[in-house]
FITORGU-187017 format. One record per residue (C-alpha): residue in three letters; y, x, z. Coordinates in Angstrom, 3 decimals. Last residue first. Layout:
N
ALA; Y; X; Z
...
//
This chain:
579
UNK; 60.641; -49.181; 26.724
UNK; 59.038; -51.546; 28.691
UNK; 55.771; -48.949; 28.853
UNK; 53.561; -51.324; 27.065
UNK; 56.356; -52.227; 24.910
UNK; 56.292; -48.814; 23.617
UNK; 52.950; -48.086; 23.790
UNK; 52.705; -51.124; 20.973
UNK; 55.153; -49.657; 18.890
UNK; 53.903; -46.619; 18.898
UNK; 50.611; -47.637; 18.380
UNK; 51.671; -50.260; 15.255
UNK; 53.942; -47.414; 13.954
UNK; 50.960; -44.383; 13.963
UNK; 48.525; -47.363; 12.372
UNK; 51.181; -47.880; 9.259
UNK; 51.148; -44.167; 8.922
UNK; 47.338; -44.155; 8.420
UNK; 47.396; -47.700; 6.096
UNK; 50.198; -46.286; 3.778
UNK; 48.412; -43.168; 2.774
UNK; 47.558; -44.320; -1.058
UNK; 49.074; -41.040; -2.459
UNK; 52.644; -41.431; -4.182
UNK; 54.060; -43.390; -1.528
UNK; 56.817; -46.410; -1.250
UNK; 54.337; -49.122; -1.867
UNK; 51.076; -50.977; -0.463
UNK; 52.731; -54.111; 0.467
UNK; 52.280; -53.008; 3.989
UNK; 53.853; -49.869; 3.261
UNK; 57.040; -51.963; 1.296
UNK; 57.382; -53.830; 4.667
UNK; 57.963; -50.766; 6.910
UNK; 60.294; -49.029; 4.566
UNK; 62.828; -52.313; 4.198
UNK; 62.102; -52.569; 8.306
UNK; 63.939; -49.461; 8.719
UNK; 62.483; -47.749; 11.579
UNK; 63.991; -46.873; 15.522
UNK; 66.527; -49.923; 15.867
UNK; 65.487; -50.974; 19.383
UNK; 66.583; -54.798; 17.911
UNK; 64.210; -54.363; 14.942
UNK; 61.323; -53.884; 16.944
UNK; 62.062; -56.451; 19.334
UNK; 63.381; -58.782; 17.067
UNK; 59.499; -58.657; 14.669
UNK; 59.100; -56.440; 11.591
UNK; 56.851; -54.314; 13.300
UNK; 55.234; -56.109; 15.679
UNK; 54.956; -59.517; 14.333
UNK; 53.819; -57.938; 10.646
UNK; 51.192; -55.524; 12.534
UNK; 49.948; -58.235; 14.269
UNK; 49.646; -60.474; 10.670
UNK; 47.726; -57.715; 9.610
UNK; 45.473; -56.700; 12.050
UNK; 42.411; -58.803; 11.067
UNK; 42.918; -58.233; 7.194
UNK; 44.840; -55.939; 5.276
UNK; 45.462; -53.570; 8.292
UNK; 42.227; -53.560; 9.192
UNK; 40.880; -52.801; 5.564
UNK; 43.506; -50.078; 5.748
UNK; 41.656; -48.694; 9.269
UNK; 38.228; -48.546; 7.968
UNK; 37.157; -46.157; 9.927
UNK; 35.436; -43.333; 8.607
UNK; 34.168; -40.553; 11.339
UNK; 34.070; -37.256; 10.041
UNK; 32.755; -35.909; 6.504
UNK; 31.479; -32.450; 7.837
UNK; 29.307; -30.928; 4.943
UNK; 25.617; -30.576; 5.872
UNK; 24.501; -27.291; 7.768
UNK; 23.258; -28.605; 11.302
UNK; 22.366; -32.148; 10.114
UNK; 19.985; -31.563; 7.039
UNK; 18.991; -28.088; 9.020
UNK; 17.281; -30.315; 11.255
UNK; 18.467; -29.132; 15.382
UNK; 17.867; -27.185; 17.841
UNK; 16.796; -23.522; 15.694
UNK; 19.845; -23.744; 13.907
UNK; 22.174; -23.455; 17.204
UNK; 24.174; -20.130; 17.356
UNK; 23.596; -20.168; 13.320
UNK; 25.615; -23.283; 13.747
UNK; 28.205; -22.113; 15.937
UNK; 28.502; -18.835; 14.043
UNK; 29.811; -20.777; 10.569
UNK; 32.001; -23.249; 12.099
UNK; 33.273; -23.524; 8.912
UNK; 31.423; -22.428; 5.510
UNK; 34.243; -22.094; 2.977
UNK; 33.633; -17.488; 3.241
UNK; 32.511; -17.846; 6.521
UNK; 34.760; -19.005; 8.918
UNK; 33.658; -18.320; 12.160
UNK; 32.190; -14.973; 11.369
UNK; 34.884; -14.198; 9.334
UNK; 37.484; -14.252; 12.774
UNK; 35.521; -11.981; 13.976
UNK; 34.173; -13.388; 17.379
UNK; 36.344; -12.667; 21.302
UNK; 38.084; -15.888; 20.468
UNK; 34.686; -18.131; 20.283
UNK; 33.654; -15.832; 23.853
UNK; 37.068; -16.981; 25.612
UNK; 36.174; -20.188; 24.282
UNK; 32.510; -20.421; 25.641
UNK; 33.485; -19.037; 28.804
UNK; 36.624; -21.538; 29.344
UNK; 34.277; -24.316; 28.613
UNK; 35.878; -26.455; 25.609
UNK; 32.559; -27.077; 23.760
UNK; 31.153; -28.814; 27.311
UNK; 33.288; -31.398; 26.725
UNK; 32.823; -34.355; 29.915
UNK; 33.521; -37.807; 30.208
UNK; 33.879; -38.693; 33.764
UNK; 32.678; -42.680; 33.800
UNK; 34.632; -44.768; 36.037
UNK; 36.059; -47.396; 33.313
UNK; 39.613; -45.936; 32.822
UNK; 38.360; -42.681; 33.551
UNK; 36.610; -42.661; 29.741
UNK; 39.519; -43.807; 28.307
UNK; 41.765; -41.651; 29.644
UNK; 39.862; -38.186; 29.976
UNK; 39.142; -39.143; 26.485
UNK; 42.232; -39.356; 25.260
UNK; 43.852; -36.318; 27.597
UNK; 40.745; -34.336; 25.995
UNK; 41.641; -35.049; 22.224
UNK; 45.447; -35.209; 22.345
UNK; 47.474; -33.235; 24.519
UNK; 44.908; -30.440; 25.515
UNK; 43.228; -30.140; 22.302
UNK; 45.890; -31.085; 19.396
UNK; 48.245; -28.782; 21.117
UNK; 47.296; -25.758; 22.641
UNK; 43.663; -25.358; 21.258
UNK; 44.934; -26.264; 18.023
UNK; 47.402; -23.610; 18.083
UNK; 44.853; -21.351; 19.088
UNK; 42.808; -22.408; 16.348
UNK; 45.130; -21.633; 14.353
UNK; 46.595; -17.910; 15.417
UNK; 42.584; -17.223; 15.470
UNK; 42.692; -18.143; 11.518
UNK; 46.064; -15.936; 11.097
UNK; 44.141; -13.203; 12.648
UNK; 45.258; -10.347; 14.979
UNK; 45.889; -12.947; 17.533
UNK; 48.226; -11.032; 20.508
UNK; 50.934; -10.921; 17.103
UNK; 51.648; -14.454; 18.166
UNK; 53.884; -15.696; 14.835
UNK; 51.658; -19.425; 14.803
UNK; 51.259; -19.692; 18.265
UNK; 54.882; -19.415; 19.279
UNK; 55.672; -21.371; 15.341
UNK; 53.451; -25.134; 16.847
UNK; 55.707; -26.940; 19.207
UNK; 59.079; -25.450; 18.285
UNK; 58.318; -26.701; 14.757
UNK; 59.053; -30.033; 16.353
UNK; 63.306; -29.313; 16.044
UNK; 65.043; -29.688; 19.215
UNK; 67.565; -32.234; 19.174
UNK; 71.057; -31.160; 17.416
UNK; 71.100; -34.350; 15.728
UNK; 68.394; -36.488; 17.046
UNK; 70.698; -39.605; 17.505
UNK; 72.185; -39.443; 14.305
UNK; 68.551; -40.052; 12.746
UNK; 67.709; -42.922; 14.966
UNK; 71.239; -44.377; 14.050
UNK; 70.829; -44.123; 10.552
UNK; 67.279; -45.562; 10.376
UNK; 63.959; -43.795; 10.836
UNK; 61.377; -44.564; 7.677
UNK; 63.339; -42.949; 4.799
UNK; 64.737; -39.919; 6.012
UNK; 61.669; -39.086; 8.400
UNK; 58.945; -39.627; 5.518
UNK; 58.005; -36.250; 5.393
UNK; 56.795; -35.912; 9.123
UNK; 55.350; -38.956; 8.381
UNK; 51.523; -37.664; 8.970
UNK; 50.144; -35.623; 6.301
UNK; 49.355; -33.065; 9.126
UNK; 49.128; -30.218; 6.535
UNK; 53.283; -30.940; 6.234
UNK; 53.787; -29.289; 10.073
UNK; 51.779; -26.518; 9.330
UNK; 53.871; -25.603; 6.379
UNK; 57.159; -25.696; 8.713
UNK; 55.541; -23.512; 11.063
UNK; 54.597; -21.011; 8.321
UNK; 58.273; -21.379; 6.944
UNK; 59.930; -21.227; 10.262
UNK; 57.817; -17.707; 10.848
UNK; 59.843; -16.119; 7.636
UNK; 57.703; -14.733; 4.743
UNK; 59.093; -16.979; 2.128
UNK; 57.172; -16.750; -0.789
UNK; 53.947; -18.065; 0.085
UNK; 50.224; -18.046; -2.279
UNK; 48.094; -16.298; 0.110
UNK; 49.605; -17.740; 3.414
UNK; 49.749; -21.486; 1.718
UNK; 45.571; -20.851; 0.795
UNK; 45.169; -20.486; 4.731
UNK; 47.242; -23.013; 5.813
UNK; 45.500; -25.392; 3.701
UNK; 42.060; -23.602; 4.553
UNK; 42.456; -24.303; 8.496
UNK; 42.381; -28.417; 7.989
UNK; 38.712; -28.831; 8.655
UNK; 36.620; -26.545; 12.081
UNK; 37.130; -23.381; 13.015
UNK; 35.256; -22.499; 16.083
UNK; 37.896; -24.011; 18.518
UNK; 39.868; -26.632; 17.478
UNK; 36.742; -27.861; 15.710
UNK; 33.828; -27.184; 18.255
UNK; 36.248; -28.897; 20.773
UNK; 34.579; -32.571; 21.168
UNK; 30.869; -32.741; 21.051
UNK; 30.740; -35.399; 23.887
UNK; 29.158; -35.575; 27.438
UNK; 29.074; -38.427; 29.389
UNK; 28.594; -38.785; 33.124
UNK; 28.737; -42.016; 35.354
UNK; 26.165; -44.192; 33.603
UNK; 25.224; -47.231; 35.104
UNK; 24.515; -48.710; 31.502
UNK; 27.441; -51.122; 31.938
UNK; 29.315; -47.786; 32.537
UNK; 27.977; -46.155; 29.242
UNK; 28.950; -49.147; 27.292
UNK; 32.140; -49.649; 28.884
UNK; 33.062; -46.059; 27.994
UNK; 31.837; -46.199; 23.883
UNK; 34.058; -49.407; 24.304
UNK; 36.857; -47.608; 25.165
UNK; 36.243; -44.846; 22.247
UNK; 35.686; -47.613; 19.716
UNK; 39.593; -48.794; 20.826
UNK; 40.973; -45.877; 20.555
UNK; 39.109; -44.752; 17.355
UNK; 42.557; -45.180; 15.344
UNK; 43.847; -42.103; 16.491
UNK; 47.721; -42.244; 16.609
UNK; 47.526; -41.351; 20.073
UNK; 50.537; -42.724; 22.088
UNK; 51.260; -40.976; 25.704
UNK; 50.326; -41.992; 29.206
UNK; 47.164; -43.932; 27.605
UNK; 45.751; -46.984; 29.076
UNK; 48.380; -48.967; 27.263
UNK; 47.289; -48.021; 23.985
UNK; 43.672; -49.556; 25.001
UNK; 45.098; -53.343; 26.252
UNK; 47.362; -53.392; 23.258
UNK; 44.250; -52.256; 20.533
UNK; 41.947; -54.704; 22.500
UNK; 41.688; -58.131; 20.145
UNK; 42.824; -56.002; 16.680
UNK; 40.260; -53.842; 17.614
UNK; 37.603; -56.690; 17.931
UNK; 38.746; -58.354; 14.794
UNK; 38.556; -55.187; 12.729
UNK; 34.666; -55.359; 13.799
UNK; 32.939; -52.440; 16.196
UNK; 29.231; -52.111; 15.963
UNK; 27.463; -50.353; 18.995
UNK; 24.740; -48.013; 18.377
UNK; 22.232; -47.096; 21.187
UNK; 19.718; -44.462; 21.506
UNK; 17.699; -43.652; 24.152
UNK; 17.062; -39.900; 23.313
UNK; 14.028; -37.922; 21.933
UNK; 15.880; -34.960; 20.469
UNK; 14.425; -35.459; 17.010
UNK; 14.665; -39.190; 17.151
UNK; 18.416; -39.167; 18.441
UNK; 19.143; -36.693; 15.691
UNK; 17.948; -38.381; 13.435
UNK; 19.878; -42.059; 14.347
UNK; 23.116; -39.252; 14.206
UNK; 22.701; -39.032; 10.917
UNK; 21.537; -42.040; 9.227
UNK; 24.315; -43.223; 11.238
UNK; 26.633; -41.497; 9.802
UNK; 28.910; -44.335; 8.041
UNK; 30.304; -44.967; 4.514
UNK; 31.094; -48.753; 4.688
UNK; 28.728; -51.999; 4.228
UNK; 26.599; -51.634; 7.336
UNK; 29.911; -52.177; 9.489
UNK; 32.292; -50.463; 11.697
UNK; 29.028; -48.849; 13.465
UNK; 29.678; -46.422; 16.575
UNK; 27.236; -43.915; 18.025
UNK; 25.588; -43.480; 21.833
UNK; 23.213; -41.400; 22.997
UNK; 20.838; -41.587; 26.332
UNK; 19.533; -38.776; 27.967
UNK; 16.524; -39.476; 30.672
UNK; 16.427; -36.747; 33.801
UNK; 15.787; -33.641; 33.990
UNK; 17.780; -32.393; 31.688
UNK; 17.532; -28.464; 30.188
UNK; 16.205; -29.657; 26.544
UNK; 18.103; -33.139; 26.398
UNK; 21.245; -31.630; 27.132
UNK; 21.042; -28.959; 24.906
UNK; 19.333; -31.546; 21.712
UNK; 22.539; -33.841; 22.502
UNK; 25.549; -31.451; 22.609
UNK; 24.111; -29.929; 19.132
UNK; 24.145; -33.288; 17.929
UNK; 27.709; -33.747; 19.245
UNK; 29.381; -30.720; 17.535
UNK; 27.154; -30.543; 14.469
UNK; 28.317; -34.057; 13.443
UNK; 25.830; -37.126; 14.069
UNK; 28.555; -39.075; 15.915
UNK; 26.855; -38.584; 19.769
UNK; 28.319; -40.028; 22.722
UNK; 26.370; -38.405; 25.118
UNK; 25.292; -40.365; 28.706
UNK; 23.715; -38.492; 31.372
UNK; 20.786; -40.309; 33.962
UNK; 21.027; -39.231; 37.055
UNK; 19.782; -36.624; 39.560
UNK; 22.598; -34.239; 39.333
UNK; 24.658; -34.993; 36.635
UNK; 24.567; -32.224; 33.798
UNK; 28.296; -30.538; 33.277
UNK; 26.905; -27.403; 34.548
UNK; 23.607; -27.402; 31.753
UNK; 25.998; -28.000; 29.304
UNK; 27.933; -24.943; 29.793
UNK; 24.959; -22.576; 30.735
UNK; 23.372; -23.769; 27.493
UNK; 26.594; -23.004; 25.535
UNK; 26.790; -19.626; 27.043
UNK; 23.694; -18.558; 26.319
UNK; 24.044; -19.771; 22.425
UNK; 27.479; -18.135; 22.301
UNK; 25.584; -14.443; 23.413
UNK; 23.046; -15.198; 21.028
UNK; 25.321; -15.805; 17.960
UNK; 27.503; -13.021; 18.269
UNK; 24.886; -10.561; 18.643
UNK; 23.319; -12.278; 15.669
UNK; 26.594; -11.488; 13.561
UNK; 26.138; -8.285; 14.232
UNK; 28.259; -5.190; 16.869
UNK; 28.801; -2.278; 15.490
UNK; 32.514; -2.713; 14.343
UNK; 33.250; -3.468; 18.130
UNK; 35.288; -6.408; 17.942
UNK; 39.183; -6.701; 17.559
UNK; 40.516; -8.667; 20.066
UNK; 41.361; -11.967; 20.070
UNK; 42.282; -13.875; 23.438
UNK; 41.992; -16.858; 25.359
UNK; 44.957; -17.739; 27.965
UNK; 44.294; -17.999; 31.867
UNK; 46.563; -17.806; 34.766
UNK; 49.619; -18.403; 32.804
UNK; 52.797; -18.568; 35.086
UNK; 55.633; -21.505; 34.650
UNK; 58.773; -21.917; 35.951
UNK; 60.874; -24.757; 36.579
UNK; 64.412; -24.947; 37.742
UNK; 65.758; -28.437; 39.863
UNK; 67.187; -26.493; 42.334
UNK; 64.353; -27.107; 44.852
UNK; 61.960; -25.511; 43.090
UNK; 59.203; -26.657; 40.811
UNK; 56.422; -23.946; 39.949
UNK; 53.957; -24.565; 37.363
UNK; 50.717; -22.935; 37.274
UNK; 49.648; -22.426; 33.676
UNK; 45.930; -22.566; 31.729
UNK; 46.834; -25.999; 30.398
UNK; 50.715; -27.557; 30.463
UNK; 51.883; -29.616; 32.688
UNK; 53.454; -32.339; 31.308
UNK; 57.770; -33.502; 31.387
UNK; 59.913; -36.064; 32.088
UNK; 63.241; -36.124; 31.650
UNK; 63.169; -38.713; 28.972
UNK; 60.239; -41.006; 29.021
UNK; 58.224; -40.671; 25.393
UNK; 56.728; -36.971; 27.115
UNK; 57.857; -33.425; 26.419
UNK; 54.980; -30.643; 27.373
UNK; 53.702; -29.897; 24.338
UNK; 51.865; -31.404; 21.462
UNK; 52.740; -35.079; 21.266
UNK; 50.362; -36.964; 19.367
UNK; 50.186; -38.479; 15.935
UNK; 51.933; -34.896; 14.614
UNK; 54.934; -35.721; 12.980
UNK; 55.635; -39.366; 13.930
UNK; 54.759; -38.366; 17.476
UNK; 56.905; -35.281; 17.283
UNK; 60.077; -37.572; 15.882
UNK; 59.697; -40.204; 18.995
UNK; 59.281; -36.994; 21.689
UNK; 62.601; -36.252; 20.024
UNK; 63.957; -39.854; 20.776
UNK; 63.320; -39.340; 24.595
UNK; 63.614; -43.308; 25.876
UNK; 64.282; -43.824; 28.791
UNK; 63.806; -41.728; 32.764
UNK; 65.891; -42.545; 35.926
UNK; 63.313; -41.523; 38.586
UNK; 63.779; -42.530; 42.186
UNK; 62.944; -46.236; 42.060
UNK; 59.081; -44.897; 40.250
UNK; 58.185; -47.610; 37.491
UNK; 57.943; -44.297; 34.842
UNK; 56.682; -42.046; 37.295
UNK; 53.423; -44.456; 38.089
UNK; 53.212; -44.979; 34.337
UNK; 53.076; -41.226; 33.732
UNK; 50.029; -41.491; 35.708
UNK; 48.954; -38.069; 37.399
UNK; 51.931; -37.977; 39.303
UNK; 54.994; -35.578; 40.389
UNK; 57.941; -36.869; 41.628
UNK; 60.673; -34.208; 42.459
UNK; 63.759; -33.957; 44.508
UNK; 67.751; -33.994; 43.922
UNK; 68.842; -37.234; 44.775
UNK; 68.082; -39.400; 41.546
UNK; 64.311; -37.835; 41.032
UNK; 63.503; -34.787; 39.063
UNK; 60.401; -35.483; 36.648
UNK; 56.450; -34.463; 36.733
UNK; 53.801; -35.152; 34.772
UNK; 50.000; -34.680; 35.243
UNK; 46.918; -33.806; 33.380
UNK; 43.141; -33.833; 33.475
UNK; 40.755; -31.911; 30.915
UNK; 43.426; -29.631; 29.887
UNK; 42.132; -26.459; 28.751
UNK; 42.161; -24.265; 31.338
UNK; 43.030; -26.488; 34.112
UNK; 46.521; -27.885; 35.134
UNK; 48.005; -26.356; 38.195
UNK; 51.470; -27.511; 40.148
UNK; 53.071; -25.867; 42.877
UNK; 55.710; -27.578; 44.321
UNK; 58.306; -25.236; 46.199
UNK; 60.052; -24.839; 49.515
UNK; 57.522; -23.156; 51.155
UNK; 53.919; -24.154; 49.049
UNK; 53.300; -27.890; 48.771
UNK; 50.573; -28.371; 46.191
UNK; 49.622; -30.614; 43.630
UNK; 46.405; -29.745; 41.578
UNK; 45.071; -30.793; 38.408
UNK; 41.429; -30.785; 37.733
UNK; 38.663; -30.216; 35.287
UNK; 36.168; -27.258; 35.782
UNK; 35.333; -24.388; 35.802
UNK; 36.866; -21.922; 38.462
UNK; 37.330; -18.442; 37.581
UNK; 40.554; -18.629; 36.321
UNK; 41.988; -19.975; 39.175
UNK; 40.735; -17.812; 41.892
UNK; 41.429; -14.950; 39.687
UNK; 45.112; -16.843; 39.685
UNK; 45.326; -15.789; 43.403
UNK; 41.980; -14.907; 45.194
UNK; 42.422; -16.286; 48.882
UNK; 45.439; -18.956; 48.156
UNK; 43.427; -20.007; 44.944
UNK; 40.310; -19.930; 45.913
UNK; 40.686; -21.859; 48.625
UNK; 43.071; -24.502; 46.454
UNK; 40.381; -24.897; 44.657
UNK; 37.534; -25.377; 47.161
UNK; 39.961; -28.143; 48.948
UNK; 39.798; -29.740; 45.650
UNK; 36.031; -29.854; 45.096
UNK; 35.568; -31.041; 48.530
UNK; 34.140; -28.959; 51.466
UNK; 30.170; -28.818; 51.928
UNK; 29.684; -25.441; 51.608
UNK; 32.090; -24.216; 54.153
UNK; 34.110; -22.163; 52.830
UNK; 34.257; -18.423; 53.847
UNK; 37.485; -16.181; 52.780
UNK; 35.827; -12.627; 53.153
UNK; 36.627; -11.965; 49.532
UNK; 33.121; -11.856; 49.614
UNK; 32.567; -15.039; 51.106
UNK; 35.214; -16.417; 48.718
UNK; 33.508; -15.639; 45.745
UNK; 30.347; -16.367; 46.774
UNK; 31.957; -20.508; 47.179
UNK; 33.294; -19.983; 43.610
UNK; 30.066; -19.081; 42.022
UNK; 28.280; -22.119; 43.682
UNK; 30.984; -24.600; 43.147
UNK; 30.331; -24.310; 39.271
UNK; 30.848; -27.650; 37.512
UNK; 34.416; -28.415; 39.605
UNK; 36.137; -31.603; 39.232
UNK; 39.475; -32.040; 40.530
UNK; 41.742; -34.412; 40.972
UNK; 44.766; -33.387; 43.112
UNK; 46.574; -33.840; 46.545
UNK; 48.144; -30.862; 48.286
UNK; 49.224; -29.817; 51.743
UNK; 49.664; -26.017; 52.128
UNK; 49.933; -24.576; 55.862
UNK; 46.940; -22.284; 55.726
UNK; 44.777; -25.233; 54.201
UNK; 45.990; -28.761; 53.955
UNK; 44.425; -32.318; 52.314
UNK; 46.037; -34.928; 51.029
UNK; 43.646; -35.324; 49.546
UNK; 41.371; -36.459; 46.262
UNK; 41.956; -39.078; 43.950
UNK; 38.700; -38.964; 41.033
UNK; 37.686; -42.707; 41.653
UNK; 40.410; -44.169; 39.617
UNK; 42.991; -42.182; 38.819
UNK; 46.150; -42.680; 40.570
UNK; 48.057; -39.265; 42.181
UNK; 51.196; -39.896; 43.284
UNK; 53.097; -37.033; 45.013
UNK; 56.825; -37.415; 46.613
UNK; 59.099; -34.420; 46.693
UNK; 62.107; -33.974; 48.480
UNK; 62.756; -30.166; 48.920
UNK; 66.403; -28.845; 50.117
UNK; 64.539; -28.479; 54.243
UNK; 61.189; -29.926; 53.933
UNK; 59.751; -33.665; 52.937
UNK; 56.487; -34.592; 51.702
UNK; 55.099; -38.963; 50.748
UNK; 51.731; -38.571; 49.558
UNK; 50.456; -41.254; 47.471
UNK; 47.088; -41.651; 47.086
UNK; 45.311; -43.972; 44.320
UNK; 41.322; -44.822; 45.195
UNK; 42.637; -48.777; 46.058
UNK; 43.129; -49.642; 42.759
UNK; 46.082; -51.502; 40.855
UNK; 46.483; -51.696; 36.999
UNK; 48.948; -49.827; 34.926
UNK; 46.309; -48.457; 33.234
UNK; 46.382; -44.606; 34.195
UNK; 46.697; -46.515; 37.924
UNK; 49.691; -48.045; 39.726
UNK; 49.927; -47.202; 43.003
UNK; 48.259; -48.992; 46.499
UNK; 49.058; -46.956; 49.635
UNK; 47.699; -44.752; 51.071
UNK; 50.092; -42.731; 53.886
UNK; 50.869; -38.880; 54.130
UNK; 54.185; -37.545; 56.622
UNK; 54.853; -33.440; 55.847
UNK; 55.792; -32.282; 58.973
UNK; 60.198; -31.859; 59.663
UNK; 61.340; -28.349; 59.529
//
């Protein structure tokens, strides 16, 4: 058996640009060739090696205390001082998947085990990786899918079925990738890759909804989330610095804001976005909040002609195409906390996929009004909520795109396991946990692990703590959804933080102004890109469909402008990735 052989070296980053913080870890055994590359800036850790395992990872852990008494009384001592991802991997090999679940954190692991790589996402998918068979017989595994996709030993192109998700959902929702034979790990799940190229995966944590004990009230509820949201913030609080929140004026961030100010020692400073005085905004909002809570606040206005400036350099920072169009705000939201000297900031992100936030009453007016009880048709009915270009397929793909994905694997396959999983008594928790699964892990916290990394800040979402989900999924499903009131026990968990003129107003979400882009400093970009030889020469959309959107036609409701900004991203991660 030959020793595993490490080496830095310089790798590509999550934006394709060089830093010295990437490892690469080169590991060889009988039938395994695997090589590791791990590139985030300032969050590489290893290789490292405990009984015999070598492993390289990122990994962030908020509660080293708990895990360290674990292991002394598993009588598996650490020593205090050891880094976050050796502590993992301690736990792990000492307490199994208990070790797992009970760590909090963010982190994805890498780890040489016999002849197999063991890979571990966290719970809910703070950090990520990819992984892909190489040309004679091994595996690469990275953090970057960048790094994989300029990897010699990795023959990936284009995956036209990961093309039709993205379409559908504005993110990809599972573990295929844009780069064919490539896949993510997904959250909660240890991933095994063996040296015959098969892949199995093992949950080691996955939220669950039982029934509650019928004598239990709502203020039970609400007291026991309100403990565990102040323990969650209060973990993800730098020690002796400054902390950053990024705070939109919703219930989600504000309440994020008055916990972090109340158990900080140290100043809090919030952050909003402008597009403009003239257009709908929440600053009024979130500029209360700030006052009430007693934060440094800051508000940085974003022009069309800055996004149009940046949108290339942003898509490219992502390993997979978001079709959000607060990309670019989101970057600059991380520049401004890093020219701050900020290195921590928290965000409100996860009180909708998890407590019941917008888009659950579609689905549940379709269940009281279907006729066809099959699963395909619930799945199929999520997919059109979306109000993406799922239903625009036919017309916007061209022949050759839509021959090419006969007999592909259909997107429903994505969203109808969560959506039939008789473990979730509820259709509403069957929803969430879908949106847990998919729009969480692979859109909002890769995004803004992303971004935010890409500038050396840790962004952190103190809504998706393991505890605080397992406790959202553990509440009657009426208490989250109360009558039309969403989010119902996360406000009552939180009315006494915050004016009730913020906690219980209607959610109206960030509005960016993304047809006035289109119609005015991204316009002629969107023209070249779209309509341009390269475009037309990969032969994905019929440019007869793409021009009559950007004359305003071809749809019935005025949602040109959002599918518009799904083709320009694309498009733009495309070339980005020389694809």
């Amino acid at each position: 058996m030959t020793d595993p052989r490490s080496s830095t070296t310089e790798v590509l980053g999550a934006g394709g640009r060089p830093h010295r913080a990437a490892r690469y870890l080169a590991l060889s055994r009988p039938r395994l060739s695997a090589q590791l590359l791990y590139g985030v800036p300032g969050f590489a850790e290893g290789p490292f090696t405990v009984d015999g395992r070598t492993a390289v990872g990122e990994v962030t852990l908020h509660n080293r205390g708990e895990l360290l008494a674990a292991l002394a009384a598993a009588g598996r001592p650490a020593e205090p001082s050891c880094p976050d991802g050796e502590l993992l991997l301690r736990c792990w090999l000492a307490l199994g998947p208990d070790g797992l679940r009970a760590a909090d954190g963010m982190f994805t692991l890498a780890v040489l085990d016999g002849d197999e790589l063991v890979l571990v996402r966290d719970h809910a998918g703070a950090r990520t990786a990819f992984h892909g068979r190489t040309r004679d017989g091994g595996w690469a595994v990275s953090s970057s899918l960048r790094a994989l996709r300029e990897h010699p030993g990795v023959d990936t192109g284009l995956n036209l079925a990961a093309v039709r998700s993205f379409l559908t959902f504005a993110y990809l929702p599972g573990e295929e990738t844009l780069l064919r034979g490539v896949h993510e790990l997904l959250p909660g799940k240890v991933t095994r890759l063996r040296p015959d190229g098969t892949v199995r995966t093992e949950p080691y944590w996955e939220p669950r909804a039982e029934p509650a004990d019928p004598g239990l009230t709502p203020g039970h509820f609400a007291s026991g989330l309100r403990e565990l949201l102040e323990q969650a913030v209060a973990r993800r609080l730098p020690v002796g610095q400054d902390v950053a929140v990024l705070l939109s004026g919703g219930v989600d961030s504000s309440l994020v804001t008055a916990l972090a100010a109340r158990l900080h020692d140290r100043a809090v400073r919030t952050y909003s976005i402008s597009f403009g005085s003239e257009l709908p905004n929440e600053l009024g909002y979130s500029g209360l909040v700030a006052a009430h809570c007693g934060t440094a606040h800051r508000v940085l206005t974003v022009p069309g002609e800055q996004v149009a400036a940046r949108l290339a350099d942003t898509v490219a920072l992502l390993d997979s195409p978001v079709g959000d169009p607060l990309t670019v705000p989101n970057l600059m939201l991380a520049e401004a906390v890093a020219a701050d000297g900020l290195g921590v900031s928290l965000n409100g992100e996860g009180g909708d996929p998890v407590f019941g936030g917008p888009k659950n009453l579609p689905m549940l007016v379709f269940e009281l009004l279907r006729d066809d009880p099959s699963p395909r048709a619930r799945a199929d009915a999520y997919l059109h909520t979306y109000r993406k270009c799922w239903e625009d397929l036919p017309v916007l793909l061209t022949g050759e795109a839509l021959a090419g994905l006969d007999g592909a694997p259909h997107p429903r396959r994505h969203v109808e396991p969560y959506l039939t999983d008789e473990r979730m008594p509820s259709l509403l928790d069957q929803l969430l946990h879908c949106n847990l699964r998919t729009k969480g892990a692979h859109h909002i916290l890769t995004k803004v692990e992303r971004l935010t990394s890409s500038q050396g800040v840790q962004g952190r979402s103190p809504l998706f703590d393991r505890r605080v989900v397992d406790h959202a999924f553990a509440t009657p499903p009426d208490l989250k959804l109360r009558g039309t009131e969403e989010k119902w026990i996360l406000k009552e968990a939180v009315r006494d933080l915050l004016p009730d003129t913020v906690t219980y107003r209607p959610k109206s979400g960030m509005r960016v102004p993304v047809q006035q882009w289109l119609r005015g400093p991204l316009a002629e970009l969107t023209a070249d890109l779209l309509l341009g030889p390269t475009a037309r020469a990969r032969g994905l959309f019929r440019a007869d469909t793409v021009e009559t959107w950007m004359h305003g036609g071809g749809l019935l409701l005025p949602r040109q402008g959002g599918k518009l900004w799904l083709l320009l991203t694309l498009e733009l991660w495309l070339r980005a990735y020389d694809l």
